[in-house]
C-alpha positions as CSV (number, residue, x, y, z in Angstrom):
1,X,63.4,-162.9,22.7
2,X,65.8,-163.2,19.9
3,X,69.1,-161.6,21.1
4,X,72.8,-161.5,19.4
5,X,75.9,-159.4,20.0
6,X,77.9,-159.1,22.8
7,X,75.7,-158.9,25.8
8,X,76.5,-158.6,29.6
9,X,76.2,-161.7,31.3
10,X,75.4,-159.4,34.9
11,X,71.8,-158.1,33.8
12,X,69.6,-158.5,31.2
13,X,66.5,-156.2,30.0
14,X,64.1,-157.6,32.4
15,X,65.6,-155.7,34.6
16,X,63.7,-152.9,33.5
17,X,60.7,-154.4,32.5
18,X,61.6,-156.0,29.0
19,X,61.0,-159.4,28.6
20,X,59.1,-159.0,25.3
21,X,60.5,-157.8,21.6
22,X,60.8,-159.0,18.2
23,X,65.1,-158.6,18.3
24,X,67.4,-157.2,20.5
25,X,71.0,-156.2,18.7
26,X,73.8,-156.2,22.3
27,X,76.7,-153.6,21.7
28,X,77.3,-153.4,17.8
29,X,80.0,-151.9,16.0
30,X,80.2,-148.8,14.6
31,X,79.9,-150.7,10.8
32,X,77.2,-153.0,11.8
33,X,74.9,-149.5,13.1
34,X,75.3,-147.7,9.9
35,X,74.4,-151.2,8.5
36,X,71.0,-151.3,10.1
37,X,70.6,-147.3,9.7
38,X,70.6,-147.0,6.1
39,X,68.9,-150.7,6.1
40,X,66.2,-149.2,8.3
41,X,66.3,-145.9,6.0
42,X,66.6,-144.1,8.9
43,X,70.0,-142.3,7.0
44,X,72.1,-142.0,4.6
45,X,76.2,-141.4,3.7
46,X,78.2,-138.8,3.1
47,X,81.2,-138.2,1.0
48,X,83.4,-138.7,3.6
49,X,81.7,-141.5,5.4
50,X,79.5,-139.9,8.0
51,X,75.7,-140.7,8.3
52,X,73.2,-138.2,8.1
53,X,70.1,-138.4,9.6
54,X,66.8,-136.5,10.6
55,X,65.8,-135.9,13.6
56,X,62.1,-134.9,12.7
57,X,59.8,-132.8,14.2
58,X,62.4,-131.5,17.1
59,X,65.5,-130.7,15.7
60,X,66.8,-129.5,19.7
61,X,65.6,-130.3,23.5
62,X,62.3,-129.4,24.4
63,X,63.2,-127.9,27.8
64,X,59.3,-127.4,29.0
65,X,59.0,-131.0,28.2
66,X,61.8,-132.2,30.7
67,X,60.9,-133.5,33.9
68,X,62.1,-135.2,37.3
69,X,59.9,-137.5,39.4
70,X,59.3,-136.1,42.9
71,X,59.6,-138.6,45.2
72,X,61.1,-138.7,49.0
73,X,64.6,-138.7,47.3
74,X,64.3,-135.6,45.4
75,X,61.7,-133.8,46.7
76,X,63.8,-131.6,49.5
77,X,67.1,-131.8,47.3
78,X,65.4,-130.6,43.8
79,X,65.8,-126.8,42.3
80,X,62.0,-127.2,41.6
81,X,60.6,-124.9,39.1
82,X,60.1,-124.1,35.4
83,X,63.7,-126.1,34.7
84,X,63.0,-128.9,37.0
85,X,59.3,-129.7,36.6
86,X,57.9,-132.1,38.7
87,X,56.5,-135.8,37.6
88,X,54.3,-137.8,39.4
89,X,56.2,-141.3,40.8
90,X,52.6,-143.3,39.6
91,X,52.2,-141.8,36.5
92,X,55.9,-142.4,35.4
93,X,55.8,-146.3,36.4
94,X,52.1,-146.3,34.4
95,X,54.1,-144.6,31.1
96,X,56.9,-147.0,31.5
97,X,54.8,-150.2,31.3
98,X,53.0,-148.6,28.4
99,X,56.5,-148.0,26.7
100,X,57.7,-151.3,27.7
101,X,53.9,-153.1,26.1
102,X,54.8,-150.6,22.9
103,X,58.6,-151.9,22.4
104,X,56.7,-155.8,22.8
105,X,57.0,-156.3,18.8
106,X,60.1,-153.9,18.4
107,X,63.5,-154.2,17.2
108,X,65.6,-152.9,20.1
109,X,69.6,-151.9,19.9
110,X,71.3,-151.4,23.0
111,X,74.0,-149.8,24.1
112,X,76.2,-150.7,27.5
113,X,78.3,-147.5,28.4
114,X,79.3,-145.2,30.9
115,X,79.9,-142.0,31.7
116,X,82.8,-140.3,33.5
117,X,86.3,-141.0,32.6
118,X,87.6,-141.0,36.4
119,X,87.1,-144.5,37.8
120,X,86.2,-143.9,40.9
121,X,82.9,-141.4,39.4
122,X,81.6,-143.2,36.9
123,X,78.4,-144.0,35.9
124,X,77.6,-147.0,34.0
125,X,74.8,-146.7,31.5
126,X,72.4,-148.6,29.2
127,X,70.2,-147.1,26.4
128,X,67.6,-148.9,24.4
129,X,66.7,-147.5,21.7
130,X,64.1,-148.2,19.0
131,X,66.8,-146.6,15.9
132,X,70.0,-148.0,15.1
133,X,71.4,-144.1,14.5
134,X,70.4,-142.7,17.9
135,X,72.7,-146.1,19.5
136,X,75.3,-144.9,17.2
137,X,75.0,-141.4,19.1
138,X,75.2,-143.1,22.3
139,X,78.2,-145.0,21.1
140,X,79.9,-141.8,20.4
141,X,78.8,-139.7,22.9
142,X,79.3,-141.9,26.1
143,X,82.2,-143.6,27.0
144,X,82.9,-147.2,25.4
145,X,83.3,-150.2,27.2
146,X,86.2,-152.6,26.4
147,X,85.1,-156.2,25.2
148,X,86.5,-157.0,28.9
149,X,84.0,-154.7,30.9
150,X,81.2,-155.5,28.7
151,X,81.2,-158.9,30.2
152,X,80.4,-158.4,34.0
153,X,78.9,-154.7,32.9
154,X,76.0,-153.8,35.0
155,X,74.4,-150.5,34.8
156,X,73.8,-147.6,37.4
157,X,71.4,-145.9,34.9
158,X,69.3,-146.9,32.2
159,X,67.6,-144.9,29.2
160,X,65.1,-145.7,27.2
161,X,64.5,-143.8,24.4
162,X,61.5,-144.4,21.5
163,X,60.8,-141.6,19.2
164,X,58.2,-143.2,18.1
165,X,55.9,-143.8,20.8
166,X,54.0,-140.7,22.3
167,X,52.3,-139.9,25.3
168,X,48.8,-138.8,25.3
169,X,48.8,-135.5,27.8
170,X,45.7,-135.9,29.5
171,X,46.5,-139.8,31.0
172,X,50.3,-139.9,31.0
173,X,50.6,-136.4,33.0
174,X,52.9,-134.8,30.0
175,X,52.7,-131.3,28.1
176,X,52.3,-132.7,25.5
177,X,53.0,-136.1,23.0
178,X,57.3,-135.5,23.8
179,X,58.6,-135.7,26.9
180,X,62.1,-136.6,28.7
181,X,61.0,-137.8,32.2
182,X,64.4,-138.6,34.9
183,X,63.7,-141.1,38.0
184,X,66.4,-140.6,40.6
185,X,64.6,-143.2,42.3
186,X,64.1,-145.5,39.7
187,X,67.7,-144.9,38.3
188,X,65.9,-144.6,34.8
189,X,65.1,-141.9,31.9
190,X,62.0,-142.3,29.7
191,X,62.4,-140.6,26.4
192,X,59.4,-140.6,23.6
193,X,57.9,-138.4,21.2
194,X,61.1,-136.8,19.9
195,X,63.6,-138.1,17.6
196,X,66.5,-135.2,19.2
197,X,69.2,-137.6,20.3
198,X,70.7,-134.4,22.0
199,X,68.1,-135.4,24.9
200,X,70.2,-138.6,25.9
201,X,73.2,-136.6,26.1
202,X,72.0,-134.0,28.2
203,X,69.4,-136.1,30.3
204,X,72.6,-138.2,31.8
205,X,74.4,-134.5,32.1
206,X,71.3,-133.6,34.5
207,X,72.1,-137.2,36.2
208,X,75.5,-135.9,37.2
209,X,74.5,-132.6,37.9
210,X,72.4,-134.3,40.6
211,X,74.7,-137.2,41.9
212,X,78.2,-135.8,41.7
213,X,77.3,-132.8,44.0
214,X,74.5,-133.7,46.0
215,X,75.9,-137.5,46.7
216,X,79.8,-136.8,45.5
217,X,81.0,-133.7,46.6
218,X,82.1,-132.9,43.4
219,X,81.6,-130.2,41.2
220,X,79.8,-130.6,37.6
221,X,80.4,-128.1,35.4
222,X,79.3,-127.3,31.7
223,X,82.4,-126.6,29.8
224,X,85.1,-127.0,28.1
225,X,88.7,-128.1,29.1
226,X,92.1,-128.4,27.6
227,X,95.3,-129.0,29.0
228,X,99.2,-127.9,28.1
229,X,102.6,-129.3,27.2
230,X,103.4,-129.2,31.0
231,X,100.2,-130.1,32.2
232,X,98.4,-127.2,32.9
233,X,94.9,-127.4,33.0
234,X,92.3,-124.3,31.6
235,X,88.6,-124.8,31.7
236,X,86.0,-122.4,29.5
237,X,83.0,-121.7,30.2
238,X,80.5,-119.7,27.9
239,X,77.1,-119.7,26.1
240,X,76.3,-120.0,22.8
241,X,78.1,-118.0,20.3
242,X,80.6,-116.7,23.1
243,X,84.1,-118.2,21.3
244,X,83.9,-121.4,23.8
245,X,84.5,-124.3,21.2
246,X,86.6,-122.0,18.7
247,X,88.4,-120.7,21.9
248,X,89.5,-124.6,23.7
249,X,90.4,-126.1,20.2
250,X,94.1,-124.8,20.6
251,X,96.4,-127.1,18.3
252,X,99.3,-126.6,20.6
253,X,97.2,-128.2,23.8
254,X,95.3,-131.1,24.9
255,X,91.2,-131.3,24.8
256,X,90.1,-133.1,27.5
257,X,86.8,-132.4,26.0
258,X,84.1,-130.1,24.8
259,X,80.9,-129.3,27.1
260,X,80.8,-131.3,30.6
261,X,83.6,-132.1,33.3
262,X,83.5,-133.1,36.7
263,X,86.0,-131.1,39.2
264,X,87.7,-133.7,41.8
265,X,89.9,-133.2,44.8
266,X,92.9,-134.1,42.4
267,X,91.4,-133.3,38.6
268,X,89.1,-133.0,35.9
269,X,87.2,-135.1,34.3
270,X,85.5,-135.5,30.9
271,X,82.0,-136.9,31.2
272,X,81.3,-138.3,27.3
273,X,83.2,-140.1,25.3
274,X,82.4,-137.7,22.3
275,X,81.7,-134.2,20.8
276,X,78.1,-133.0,19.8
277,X,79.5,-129.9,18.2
278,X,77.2,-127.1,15.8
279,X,78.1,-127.4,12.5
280,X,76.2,-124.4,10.3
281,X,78.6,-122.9,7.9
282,X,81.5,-125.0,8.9
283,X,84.4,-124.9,7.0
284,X,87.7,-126.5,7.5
285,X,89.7,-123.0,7.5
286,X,87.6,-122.0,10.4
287,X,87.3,-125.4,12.3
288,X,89.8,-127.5,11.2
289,X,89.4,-130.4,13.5
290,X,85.6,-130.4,13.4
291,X,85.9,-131.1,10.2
292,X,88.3,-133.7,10.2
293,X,86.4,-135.5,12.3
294,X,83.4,-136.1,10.1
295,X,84.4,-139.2,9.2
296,X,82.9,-142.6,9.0
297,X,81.3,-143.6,12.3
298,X,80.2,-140.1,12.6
299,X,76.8,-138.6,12.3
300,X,75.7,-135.4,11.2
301,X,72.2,-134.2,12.0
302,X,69.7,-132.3,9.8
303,X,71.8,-131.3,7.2
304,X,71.5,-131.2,3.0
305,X,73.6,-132.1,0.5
306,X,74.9,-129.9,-2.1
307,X,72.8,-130.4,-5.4
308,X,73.8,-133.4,-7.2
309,X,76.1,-134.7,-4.8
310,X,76.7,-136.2,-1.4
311,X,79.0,-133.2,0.2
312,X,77.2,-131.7,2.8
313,X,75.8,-127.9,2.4
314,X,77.1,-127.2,5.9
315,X,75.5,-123.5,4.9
316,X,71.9,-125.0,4.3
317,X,69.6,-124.1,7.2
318,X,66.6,-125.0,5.8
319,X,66.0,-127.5,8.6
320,X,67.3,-126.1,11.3
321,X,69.9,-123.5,12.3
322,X,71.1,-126.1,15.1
323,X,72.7,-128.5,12.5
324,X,75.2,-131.2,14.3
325,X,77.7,-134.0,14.5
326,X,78.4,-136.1,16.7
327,X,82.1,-137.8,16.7
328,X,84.1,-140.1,19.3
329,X,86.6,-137.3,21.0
330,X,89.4,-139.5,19.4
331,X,88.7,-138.8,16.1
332,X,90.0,-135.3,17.4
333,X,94.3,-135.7,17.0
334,X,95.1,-134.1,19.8
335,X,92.5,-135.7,22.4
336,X,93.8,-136.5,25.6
337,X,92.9,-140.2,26.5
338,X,91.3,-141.1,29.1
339,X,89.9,-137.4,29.2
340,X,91.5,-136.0,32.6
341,X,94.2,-133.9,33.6
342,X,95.2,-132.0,36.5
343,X,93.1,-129.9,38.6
344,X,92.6,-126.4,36.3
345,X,95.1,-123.0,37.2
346,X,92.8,-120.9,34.9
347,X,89.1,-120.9,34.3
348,X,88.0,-118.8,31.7
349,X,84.3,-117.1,31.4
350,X,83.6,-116.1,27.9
351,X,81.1,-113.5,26.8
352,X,79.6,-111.7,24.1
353,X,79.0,-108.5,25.3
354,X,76.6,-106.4,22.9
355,X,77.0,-103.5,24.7
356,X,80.6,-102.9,24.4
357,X,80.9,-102.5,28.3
358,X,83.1,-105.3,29.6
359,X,86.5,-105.4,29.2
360,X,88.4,-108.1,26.5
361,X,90.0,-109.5,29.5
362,X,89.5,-109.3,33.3
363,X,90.8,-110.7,36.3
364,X,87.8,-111.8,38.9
365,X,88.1,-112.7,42.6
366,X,86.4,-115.6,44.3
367,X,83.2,-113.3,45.1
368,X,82.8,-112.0,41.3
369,X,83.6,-115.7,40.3
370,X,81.0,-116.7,41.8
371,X,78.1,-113.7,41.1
372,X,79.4,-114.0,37.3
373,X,79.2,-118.1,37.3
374,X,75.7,-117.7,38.6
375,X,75.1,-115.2,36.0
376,X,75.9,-116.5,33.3
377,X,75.9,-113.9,31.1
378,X,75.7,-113.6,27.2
379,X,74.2,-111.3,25.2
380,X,72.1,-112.2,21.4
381,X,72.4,-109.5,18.4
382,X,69.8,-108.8,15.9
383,X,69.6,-111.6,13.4
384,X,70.0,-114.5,16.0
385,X,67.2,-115.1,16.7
386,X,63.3,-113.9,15.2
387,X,62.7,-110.8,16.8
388,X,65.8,-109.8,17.9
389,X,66.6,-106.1,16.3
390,X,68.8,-105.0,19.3
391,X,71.1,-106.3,21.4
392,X,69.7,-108.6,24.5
393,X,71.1,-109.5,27.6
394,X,70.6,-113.4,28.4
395,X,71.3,-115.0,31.7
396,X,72.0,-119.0,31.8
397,X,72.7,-120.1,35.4
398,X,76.0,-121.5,36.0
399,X,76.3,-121.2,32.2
400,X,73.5,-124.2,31.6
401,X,70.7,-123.7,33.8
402,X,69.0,-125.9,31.8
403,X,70.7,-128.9,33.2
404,X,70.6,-127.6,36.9
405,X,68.4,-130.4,39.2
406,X,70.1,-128.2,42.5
407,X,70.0,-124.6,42.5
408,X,72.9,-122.6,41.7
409,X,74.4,-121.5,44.6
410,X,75.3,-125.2,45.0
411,X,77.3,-124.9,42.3
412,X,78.5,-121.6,43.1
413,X,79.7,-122.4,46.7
414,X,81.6,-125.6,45.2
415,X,83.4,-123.4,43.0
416,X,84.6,-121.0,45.2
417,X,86.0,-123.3,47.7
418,X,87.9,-124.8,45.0
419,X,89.1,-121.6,43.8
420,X,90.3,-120.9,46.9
421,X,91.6,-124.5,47.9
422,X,94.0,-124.7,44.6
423,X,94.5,-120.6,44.3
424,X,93.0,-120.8,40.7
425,X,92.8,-117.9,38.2
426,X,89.3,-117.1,36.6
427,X,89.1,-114.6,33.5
428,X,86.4,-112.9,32.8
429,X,86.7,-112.8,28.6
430,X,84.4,-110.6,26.4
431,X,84.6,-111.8,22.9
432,X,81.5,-109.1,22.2
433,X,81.7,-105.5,20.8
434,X,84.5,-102.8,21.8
435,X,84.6,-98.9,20.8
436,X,80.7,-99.1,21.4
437,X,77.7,-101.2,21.6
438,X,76.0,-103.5,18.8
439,X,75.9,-101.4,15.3
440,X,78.5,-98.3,16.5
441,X,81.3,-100.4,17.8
442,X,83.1,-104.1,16.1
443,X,83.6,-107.0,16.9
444,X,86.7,-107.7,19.5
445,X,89.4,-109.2,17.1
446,X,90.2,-113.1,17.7
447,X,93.9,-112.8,17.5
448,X,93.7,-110.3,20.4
449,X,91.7,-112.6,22.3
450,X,93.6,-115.4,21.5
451,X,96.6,-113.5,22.8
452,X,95.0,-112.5,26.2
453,X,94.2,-116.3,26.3
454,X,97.7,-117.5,26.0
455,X,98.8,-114.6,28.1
456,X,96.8,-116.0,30.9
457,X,97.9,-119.7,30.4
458,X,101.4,-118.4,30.6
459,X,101.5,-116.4,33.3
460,X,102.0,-113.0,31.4
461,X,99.7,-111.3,33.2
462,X,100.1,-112.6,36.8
463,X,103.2,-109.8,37.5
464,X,101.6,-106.5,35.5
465,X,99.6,-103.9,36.7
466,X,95.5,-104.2,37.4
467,X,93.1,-101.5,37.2
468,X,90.0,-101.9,38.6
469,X,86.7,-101.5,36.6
470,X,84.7,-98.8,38.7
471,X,81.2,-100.2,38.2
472,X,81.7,-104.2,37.7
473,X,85.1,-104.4,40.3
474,X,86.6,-106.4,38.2
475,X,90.7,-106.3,37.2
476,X,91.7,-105.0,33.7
477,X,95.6,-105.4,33.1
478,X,97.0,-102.4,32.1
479,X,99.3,-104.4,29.6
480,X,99.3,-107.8,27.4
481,X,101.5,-109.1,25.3
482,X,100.7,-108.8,21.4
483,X,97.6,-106.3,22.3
484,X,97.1,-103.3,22.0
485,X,97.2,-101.6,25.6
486,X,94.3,-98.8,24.7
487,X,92.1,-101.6,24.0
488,X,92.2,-103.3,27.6
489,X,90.0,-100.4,29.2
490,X,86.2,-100.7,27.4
491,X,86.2,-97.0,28.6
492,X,89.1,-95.8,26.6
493,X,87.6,-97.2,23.1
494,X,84.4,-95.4,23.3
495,X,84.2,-92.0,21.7
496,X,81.7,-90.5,24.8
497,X,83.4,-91.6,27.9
498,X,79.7,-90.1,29.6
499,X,78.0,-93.0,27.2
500,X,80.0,-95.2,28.2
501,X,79.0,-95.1,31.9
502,X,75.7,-94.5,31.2
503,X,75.7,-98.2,29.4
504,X,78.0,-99.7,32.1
505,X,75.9,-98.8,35.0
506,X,72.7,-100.0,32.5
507,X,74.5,-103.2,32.3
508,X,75.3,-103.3,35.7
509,X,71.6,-103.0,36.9
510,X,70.4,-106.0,34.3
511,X,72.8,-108.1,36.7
512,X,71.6,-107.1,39.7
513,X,68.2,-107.6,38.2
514,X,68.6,-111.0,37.0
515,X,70.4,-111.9,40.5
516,X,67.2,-110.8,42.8
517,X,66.0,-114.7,41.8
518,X,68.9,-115.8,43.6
519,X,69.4,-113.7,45.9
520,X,67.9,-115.4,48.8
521,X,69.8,-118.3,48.7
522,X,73.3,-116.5,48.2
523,X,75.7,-116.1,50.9
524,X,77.4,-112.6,52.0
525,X,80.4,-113.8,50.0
526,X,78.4,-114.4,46.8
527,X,76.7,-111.6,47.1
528,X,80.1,-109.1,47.8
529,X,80.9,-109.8,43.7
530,X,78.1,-107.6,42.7
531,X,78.3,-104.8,40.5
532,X,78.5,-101.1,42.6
533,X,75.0,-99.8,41.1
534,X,72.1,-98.5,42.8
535,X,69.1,-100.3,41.2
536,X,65.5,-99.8,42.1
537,X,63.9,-102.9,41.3
């Protein structure tokens, strides 16, 4: 094989099965990617130096095509189900010597990485990939070796990812041609059929989810995490549209990143080296430092120009609504490197309630922290998605359950022991409706939630007076700083106090509901930070 750039000198590719291909490019530069990208016409530039590229047919993960071999390792350990879907060990090593014959006459660029920016958790990666973009990804997204470690680097995990080659369904044991296959066992990830480079990202985010707290005894979490000027540490979870990126960009703290941290005896810990952040209708006034960071050496996904020009249309959707980029973290100014700080005081759940029933800010014990982690809960409006004309409840696990290999209460019971271990404060945070639900009420302002935020991070609220919420138990202060104090009880901004109730307790009993799948595996303790509502189920 003919190979150039810097390449370890512990392990080569045959270590996987590749001892055939036409070139194989070690651990190029940023420059030297875009080179072969745009040589390769697999993108183009921007204005401002980013690439942009296409992902083609799947322009996001293809979660029913994600599986996990079932072998003795994983089979007892394993959340099995319709996130976790089972592979055959035989009919993974067959496809991987089929992808291995297909990459025989291939130009190959590979990546040496890790993730995990505490030393002693790391995980030390290599991808192969078949497109010089998707290794830029990997060189953004992961964490980047120094010319030292490249040296003597050997990995821990390997991807392969080829976009190009498919399976064929009835031999290979897919869904169909796509599929993203994880082998504990193997230490490997097969990835074909889908040119989404958001698969690599979150295939090695399932790795962790599986190693850190079934091997590690630490806790995983999807989130994000900044840290202050004195060193205190807040963590945010929420889904989609909940505030969570808007929310943890604070110009006056740290970010130790933007979606996945490990939690350690002594602190937290940014998995990736990068940020993978949505990027419909950006605009500098309301993103500031996403914007900045589209710069050269970063990628943006599915996008359009503006006519006549190479500025990016950030409000062009005629792809896809999930338009990216995907930036090293330190293109961010006020990154915190390496990405860990001290263990969090204040965890913050964010959520976009429709319905106008929780409150802007709450105050949750270790039993509702733990029923509300495993809830997850969201809710969509009309216009978010086809066919949505009201609002929707939606229930992610552990806020991701699509990256889950163990089932939640793992996660659950991990993060109520540390709750309880470090005395931690975890906000419940409804960015959602107030004065009513979806189409009667508005929108919760953002300074108001801003100033709940920063009321919680400075300890405003830890000496005022709690009321608890009669249906959900949870603590509403009865005062914050720069807030309104009528707005702080959901009840009190309704017109019909009796409607009110009426959609709490409807709330309530979508919770308990959605928990009944859990239910058997929760402890008393778990199960104590329920909603009080009768449900007949």
């Amino acid at each position: 094989m003919k190979e150039s750039g810097d390449k370890s000198n512990a392990v080569g590719l045959e270590s996987i099965g590749i001892k055939e291909a036409k070139e194989v490019l070690w651990n190029l530069s940023p420059a030297e990617l875009v080179e072969e990208a745009i040589k390769n016409k697999e993108g183009v530039l921007t204005s401002t130096g980013a690439l942009m590229c296409d992902t083609g047919k799947f322009t996001g993960r293809s979660p029913k095509d994600r599986f996990i071999v079932k072998d003795a390792k994983t089979e007892d350990s394993v959340w099995w189900g319709d996130i976790n879907i089972a592979f055959d060990p035989e009919k993974f090593d067959k496809l991987h010597d089929k992808m291995v014959d297909f990459l025989k006459d291939k130009k190959l660029y590979v990546r040496d990485a890790y993730a995990g920016a505490h030393p002693e958790y790391r995980l030390n990666l290599r991808i192969v990939n078949t497109q010089a973009w998707q290794n830029l990804f990997c060189n953004n997204m992961f964490l980047r070796l120094s010319q030292e470690e490249l040296k003597d680097h050997n990995p821990e995990f390997t991807i392969i990812c080829a976009p190009e080659f498919e399976a064929d369904p009835a031999v290979d044991g897919t869904r169909q041609s796509n599929f993203a296959i994880i082998n504990f066992t193997k230490n490997m990830i097969l990835i074909g059929g889908t040119g989404y480079a958001g698969e690599m990202k979150k295939g090695i985010f399932g790795v962790l989810n599986y190693i850190l707290p079934h091997e590690k005894n630490t806790l995983s979490m999807h989130c994000s995490a900044n840290v202050g000027k004195d060193g205190d540490t807040a963590i945010f979870f929420g889904l989609s549209g909940t505030g969570k990126t808007t929310l943890s960009a604070d110009p006056n703290r740290g970010l130790i990143g933007d979606d996945e941290h490990g939690w350690t005896e002594d602190s937290v810990f940014n998995f990736e080296g990068g940020c993978y952040a949505k990027v419909i209708d950006l605009t500098r006034e309301k993103e500031p430092q996403i914007w900045d960071a589209i710069r050269f050496g970063s990628i943006v996904e599915n996008t359009r120009f503006k006519e006549g020009s190479r500025e990016v249309d950030y409000s062009n959707n005629s792809v896809t609504e999930n338009t990216r980029t995907a930036y090293p973290i330190n293109h961010i100014d006020n990154a915190v490197e390496p990405s860990r700080a001290d263990i969090p005081q204040n965890i913050f759940f964010l959520t976009a309630d429709a319905f106008g029933v929780l409150p802007p800010i709450s105050r949750l014990n270790t039993s509702q922290a733990m029923y509300h982690f495993i809830s997850g809960y969201t809710a969509k409006v009309a216009g978010t998605e086809v066919g949505v004309t009201e609002p929707q409840t939606t229930f992610s696990a552990c806020f991701g359950a699509a990256f889950l290999p163990l089932h939640p209460t793992k996660y659950a019971e991990m993060l109520g022991k540390k709750m309880e271990q470090n005395n931690v404060n975890v906000w419940l945070v409804n960015t959602g409706w107030t004065g009513g639900p979806y189409g009667v009420g508005h929108r919760m302002k953002l300074p108001y939630t801003r100033a709940m935020i920063t009321a919680a991070l400075n300890g405003e609220l830890n000496n005022v007076e709690f009321t608890k919420h009669p249906i959900f138990g949870v603590e509403m202060p009865n005062s914050c700083p720069n807030v309104p104090a009528e707005i702080l009880n959901p009840r009190n901004t309704w017109e019909n106090k009796e409607d009110y109730d009426a959609k709490a307790t409807d709330l309530a009993s979508k919770f308990v509901k959605n928990f009944q799948k859990y239910a058997d595996y929760a402890n008393d303790k778990i199960l104590a930070g329920a909603p009080q509502v009768e449900v007949t189920i």
